[in-house]
Biopython code that builds the backbone (N, CA, C, O; Angstrom):
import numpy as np
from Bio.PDB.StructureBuilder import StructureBuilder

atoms = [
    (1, "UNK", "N", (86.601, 104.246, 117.676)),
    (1, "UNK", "CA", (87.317, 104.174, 116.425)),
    (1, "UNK", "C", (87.021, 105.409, 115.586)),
    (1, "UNK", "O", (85.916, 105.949, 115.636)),
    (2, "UNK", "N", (87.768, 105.745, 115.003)),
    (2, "UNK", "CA", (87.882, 106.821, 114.214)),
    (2, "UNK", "C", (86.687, 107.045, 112.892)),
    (2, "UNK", "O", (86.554, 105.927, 112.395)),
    (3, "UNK", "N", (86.041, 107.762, 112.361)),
    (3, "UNK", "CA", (85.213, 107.618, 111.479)),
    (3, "UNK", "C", (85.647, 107.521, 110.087)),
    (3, "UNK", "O", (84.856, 106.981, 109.314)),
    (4, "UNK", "N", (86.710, 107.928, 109.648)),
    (4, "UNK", "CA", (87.318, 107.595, 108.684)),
    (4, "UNK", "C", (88.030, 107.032, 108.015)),
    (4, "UNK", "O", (88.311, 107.117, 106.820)),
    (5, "UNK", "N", (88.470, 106.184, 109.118)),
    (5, "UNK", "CA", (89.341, 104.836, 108.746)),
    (5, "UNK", "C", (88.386, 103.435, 108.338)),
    (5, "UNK", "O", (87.198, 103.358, 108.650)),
    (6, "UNK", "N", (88.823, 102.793, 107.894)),
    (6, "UNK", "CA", (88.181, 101.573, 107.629)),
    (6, "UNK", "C", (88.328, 100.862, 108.708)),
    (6, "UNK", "O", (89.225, 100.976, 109.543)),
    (7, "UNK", "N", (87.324, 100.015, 108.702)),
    (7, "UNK", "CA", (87.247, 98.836, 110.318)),
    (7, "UNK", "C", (87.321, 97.338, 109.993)),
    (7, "UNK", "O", (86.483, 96.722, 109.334)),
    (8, "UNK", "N", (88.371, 96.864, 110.513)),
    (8, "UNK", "CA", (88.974, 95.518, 110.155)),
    (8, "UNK", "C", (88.346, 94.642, 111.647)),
    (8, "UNK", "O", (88.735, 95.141, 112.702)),
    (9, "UNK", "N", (87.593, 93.631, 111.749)),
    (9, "UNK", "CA", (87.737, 92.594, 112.753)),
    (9, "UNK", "C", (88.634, 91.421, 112.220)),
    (9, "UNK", "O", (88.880, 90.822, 111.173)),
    (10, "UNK", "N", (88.856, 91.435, 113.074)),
    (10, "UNK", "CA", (90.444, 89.796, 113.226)),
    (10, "UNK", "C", (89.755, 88.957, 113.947)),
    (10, "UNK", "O", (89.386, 89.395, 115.036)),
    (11, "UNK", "N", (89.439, 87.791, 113.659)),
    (11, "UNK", "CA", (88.914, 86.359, 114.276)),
    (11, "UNK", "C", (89.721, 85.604, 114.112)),
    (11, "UNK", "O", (89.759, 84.852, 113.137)),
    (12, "UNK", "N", (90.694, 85.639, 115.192)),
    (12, "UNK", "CA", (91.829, 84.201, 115.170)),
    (12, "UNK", "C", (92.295, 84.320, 117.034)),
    (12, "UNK", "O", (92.509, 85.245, 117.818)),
    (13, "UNK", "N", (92.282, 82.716, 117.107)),
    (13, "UNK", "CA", (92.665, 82.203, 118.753)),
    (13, "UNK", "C", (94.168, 82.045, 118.891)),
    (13, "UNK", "O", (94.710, 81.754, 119.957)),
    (14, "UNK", "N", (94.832, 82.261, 117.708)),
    (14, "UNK", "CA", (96.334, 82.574, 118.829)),
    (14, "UNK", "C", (96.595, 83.565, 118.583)),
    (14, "UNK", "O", (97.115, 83.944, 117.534)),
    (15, "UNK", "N", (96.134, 84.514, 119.960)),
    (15, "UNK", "CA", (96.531, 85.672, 120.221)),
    (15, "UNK", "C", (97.535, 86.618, 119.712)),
    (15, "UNK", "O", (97.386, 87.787, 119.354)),
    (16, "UNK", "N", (98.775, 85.748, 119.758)),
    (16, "UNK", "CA", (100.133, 86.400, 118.984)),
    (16, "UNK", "C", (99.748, 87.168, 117.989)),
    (16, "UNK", "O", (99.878, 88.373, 117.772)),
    (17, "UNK", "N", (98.943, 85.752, 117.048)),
    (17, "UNK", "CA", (99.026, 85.763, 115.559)),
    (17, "UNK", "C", (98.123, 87.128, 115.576)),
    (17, "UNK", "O", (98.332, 88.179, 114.970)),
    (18, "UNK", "N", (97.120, 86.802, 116.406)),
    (18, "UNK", "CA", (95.970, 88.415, 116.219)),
    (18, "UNK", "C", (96.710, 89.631, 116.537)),
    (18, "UNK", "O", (96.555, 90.656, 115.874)),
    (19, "UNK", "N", (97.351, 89.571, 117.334)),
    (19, "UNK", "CA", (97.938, 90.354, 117.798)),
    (19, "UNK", "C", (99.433, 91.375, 116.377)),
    (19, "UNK", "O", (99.924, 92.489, 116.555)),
    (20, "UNK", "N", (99.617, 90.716, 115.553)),
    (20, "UNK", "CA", (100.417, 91.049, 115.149)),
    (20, "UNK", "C", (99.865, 91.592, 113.716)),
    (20, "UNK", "O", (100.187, 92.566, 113.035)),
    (21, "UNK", "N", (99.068, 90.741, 113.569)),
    (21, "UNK", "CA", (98.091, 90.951, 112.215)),
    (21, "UNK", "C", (97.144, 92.321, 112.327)),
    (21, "UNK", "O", (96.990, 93.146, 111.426)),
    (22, "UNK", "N", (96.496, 92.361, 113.777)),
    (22, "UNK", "CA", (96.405, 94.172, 113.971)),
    (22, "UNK", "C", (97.198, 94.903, 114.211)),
    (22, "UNK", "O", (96.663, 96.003, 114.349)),
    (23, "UNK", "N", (98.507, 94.969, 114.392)),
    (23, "UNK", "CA", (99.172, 95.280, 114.421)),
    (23, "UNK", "C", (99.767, 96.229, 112.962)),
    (23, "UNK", "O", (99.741, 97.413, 112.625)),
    (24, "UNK", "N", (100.284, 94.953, 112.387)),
    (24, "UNK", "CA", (99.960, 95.312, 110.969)),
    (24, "UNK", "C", (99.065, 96.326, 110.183)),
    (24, "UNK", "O", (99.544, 97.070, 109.327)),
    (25, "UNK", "N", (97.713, 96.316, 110.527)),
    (25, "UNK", "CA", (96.558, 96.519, 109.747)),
    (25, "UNK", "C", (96.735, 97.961, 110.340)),
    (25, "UNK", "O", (96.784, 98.816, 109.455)),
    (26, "UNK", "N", (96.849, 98.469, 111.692)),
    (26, "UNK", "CA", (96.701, 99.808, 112.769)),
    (26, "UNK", "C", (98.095, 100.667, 112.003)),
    (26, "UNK", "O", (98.056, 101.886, 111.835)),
    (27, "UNK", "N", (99.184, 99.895, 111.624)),
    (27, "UNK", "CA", (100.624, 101.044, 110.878)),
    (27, "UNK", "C", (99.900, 100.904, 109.803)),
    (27, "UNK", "O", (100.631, 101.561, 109.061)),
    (28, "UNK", "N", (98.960, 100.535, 109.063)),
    (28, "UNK", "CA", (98.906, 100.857, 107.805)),
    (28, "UNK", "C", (97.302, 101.695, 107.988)),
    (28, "UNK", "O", (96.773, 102.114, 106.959)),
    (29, "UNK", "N", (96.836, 101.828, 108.882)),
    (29, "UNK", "CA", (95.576, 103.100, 108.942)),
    (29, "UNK", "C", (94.196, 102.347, 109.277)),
    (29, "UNK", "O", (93.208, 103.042, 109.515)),
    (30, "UNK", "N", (94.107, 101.047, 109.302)),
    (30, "UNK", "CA", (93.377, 100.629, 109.370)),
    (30, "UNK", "C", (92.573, 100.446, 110.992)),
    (30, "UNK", "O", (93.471, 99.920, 111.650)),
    (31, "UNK", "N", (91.359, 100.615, 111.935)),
    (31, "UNK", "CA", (90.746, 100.652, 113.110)),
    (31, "UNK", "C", (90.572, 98.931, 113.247)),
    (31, "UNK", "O", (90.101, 98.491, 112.199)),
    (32, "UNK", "N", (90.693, 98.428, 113.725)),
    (32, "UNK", "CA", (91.514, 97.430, 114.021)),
    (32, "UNK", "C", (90.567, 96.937, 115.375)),
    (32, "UNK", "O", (90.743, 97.504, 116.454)),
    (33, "UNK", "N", (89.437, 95.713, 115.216)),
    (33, "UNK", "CA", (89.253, 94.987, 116.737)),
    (33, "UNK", "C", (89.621, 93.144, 116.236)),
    (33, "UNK", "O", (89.691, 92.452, 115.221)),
    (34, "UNK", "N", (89.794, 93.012, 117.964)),
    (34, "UNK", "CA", (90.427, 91.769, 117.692)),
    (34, "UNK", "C", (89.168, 90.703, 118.445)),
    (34, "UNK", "O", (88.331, 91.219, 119.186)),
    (35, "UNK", "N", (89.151, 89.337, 118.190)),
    (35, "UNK", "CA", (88.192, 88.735, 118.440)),
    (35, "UNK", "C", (88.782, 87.267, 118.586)),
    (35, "UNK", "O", (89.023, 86.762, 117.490)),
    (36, "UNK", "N", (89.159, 86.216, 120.017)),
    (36, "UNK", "CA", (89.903, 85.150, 119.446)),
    (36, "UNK", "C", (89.002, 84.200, 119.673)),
    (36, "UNK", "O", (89.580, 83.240, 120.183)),
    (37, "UNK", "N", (87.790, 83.989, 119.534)),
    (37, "UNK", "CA", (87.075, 82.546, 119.298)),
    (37, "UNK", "C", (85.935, 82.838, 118.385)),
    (37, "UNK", "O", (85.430, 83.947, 118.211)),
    (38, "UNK", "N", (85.571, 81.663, 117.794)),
    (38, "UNK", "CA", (84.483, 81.691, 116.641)),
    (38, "UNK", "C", (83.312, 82.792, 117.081)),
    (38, "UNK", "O", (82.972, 83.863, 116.578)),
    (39, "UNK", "N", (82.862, 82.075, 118.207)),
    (39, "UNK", "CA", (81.149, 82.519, 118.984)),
    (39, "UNK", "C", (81.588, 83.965, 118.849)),
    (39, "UNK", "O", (81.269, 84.516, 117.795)),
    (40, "UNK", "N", (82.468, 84.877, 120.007)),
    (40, "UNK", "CA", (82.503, 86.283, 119.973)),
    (40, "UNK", "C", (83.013, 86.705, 118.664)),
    (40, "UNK", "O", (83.237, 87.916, 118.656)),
    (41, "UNK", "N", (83.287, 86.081, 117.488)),
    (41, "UNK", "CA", (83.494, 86.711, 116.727)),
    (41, "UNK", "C", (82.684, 86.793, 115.871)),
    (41, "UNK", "O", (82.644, 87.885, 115.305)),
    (42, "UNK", "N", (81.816, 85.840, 115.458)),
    (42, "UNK", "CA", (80.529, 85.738, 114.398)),
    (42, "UNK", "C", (79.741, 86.672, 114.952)),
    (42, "UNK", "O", (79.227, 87.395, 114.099)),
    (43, "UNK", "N", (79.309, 87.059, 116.611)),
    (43, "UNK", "CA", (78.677, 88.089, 116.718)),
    (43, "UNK", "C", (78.987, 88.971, 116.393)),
    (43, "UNK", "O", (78.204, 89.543, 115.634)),
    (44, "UNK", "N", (79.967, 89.502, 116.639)),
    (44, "UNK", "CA", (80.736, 90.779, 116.678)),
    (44, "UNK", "C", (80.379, 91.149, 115.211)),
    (44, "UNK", "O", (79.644, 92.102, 114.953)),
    (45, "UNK", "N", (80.876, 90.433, 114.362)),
    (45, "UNK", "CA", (80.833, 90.498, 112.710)),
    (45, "UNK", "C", (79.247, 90.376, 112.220)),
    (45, "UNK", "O", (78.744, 90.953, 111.256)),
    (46, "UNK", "N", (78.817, 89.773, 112.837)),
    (46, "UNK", "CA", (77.573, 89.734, 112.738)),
    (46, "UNK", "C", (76.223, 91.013, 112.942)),
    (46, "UNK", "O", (75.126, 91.250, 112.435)),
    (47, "UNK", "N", (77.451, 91.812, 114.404)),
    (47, "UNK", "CA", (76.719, 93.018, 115.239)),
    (47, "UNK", "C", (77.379, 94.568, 114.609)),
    (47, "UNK", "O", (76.900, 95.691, 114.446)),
    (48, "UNK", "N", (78.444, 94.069, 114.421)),
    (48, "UNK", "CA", (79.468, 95.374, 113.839)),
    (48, "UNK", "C", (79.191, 95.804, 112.609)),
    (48, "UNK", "O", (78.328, 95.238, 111.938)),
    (49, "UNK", "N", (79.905, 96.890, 112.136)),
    (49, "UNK", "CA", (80.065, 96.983, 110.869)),
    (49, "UNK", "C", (80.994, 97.517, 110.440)),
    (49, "UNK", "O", (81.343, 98.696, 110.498)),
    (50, "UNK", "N", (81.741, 96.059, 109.674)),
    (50, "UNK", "CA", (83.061, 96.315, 109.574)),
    (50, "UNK", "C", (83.165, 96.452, 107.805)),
    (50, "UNK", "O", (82.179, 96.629, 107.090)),
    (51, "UNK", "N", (84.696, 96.317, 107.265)),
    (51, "UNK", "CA", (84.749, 96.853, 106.146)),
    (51, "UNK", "C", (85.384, 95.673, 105.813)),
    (51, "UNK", "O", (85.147, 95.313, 104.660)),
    (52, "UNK", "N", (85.996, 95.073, 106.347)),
    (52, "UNK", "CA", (86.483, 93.640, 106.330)),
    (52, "UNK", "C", (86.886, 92.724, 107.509)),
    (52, "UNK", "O", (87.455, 93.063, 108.546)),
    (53, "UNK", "N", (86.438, 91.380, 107.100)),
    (53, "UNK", "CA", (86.626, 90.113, 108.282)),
    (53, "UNK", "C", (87.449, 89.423, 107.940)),
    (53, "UNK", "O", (87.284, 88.623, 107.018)),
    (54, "UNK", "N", (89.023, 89.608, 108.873)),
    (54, "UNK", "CA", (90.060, 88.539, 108.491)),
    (54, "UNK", "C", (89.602, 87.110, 109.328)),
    (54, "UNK", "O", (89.590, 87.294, 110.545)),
    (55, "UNK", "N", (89.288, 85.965, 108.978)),
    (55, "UNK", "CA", (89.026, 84.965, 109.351)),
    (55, "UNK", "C", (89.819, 83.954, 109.526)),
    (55, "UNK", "O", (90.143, 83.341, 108.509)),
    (56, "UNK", "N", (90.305, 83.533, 110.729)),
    (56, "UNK", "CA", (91.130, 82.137, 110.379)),
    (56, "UNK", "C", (90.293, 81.026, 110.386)),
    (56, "UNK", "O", (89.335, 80.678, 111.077)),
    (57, "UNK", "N", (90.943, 80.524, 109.372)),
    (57, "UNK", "CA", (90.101, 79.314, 108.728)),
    (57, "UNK", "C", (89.881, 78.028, 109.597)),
    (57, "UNK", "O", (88.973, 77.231, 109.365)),
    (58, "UNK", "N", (90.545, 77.928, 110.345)),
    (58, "UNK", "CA", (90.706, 76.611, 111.299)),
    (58, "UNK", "C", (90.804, 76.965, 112.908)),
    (58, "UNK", "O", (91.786, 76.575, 113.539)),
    (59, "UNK", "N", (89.938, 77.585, 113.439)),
    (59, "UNK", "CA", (88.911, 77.385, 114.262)),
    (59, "UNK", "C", (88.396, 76.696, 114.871)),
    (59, "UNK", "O", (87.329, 76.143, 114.604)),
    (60, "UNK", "N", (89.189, 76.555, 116.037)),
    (60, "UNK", "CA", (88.731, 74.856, 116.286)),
    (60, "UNK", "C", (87.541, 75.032, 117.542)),
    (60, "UNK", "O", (87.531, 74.172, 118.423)),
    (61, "UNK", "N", (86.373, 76.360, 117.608)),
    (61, "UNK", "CA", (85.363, 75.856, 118.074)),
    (61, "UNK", "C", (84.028, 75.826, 116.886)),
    (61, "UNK", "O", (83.127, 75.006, 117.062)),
    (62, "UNK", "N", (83.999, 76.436, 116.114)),
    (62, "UNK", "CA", (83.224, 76.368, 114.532)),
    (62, "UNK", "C", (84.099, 76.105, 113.269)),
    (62, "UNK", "O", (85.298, 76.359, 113.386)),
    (63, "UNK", "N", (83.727, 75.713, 112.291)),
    (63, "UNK", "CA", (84.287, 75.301, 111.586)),
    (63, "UNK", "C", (83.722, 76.246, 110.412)),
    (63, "UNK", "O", (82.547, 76.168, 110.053)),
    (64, "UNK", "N", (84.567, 77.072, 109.884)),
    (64, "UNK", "CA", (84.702, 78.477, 109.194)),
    (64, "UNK", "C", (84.018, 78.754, 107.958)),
    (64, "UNK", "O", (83.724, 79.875, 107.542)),
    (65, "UNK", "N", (83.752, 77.491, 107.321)),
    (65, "UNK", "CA", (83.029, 77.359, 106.079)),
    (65, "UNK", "C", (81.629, 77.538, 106.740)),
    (65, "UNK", "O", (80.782, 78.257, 106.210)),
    (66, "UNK", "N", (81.463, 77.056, 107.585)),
    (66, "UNK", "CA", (79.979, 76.956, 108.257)),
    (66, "UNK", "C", (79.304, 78.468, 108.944)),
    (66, "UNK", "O", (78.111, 78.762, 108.882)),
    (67, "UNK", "N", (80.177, 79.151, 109.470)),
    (67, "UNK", "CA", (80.497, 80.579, 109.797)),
    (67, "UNK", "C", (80.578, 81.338, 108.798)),
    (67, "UNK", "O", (80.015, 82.432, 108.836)),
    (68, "UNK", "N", (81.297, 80.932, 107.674)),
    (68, "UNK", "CA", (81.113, 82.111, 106.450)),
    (68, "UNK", "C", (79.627, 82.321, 105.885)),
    (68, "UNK", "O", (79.045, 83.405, 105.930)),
    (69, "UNK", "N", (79.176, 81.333, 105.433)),
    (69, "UNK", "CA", (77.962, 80.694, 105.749)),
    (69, "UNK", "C", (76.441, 81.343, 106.217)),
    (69, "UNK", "O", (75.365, 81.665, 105.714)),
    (70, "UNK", "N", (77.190, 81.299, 107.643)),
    (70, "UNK", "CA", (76.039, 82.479, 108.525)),
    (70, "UNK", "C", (75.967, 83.764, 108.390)),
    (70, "UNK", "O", (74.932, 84.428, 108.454)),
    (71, "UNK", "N", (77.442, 84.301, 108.130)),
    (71, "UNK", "CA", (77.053, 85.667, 107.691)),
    (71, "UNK", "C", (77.407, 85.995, 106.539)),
    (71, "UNK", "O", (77.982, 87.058, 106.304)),
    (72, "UNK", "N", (77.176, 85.314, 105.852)),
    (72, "UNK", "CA", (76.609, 85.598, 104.228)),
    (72, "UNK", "C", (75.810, 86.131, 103.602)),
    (72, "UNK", "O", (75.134, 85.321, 102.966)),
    (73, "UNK", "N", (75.463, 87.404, 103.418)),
    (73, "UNK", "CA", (74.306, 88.312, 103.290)),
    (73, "UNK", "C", (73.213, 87.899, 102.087)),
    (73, "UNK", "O", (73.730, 87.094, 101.312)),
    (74, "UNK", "N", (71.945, 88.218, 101.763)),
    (74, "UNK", "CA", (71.790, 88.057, 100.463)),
    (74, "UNK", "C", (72.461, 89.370, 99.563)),
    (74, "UNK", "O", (72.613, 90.549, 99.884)),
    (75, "UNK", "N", (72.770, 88.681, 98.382)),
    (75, "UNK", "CA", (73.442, 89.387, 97.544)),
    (75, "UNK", "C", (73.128, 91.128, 97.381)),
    (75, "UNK", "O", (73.802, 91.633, 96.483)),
    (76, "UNK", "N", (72.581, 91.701, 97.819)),
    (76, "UNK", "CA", (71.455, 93.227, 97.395)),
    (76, "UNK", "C", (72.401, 93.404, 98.745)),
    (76, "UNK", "O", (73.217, 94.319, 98.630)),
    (77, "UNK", "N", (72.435, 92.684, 100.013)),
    (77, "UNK", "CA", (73.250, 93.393, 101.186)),
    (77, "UNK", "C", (74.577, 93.186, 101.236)),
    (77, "UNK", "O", (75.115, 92.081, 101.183)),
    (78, "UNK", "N", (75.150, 94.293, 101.343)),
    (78, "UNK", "CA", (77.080, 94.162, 101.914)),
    (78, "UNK", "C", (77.268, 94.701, 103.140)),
    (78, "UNK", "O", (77.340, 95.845, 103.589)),
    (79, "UNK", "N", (77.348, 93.260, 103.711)),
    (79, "UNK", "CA", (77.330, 93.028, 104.629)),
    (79, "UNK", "C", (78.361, 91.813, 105.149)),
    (79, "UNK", "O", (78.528, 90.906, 104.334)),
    (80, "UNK", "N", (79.042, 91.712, 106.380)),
    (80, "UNK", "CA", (79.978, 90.519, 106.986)),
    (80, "UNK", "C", (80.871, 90.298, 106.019)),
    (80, "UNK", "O", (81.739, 89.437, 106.165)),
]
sb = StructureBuilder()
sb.init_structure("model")
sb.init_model(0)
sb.init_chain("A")
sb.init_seg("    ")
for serial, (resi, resn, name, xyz) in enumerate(atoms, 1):
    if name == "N":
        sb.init_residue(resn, " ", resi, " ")
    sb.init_atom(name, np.array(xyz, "f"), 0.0, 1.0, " ", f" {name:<3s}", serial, name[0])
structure = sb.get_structure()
């Protein structure tokens, strides 16, 4: 990925939908990875460092409030 673009992860399981939503994000400049289940994506977000986490909320192997949750930094870190 490019160093000057901002880095978006996408955490959503229908593909399409990810698929179109980076889509989106890549014509407008944004570096763009895609992620479609909870587990590889809390890592990822967890391991990465991104600039923003589009999350779908309904997730049907974690339940997203519980995931926001985990990577919730303390406040002093910006982070996930």
């Amino acid at each position: 990925m490019s160093g000057d673009r901002r880095r978006v992860l996408v955490i959503e399981d229908d593909h399409a939908l990810a698929k179109a939503v980076a889509n989106l994000l890549q014509d407008a400049g944004f570096a763009v990875e895609q992620r479609h289940d909870g587990e590889s994506g809390f890592a990822e977000g967890l391991g990465g460092e991104y600039d923003v986490i589009v999350l779908d909320l309904m997730l049907p192997s974690a339940t997203a409030s519980a995931s926001v949750r985990t990577c919730a930094p303390p406040a002093s870190t910006p982070r996930c």
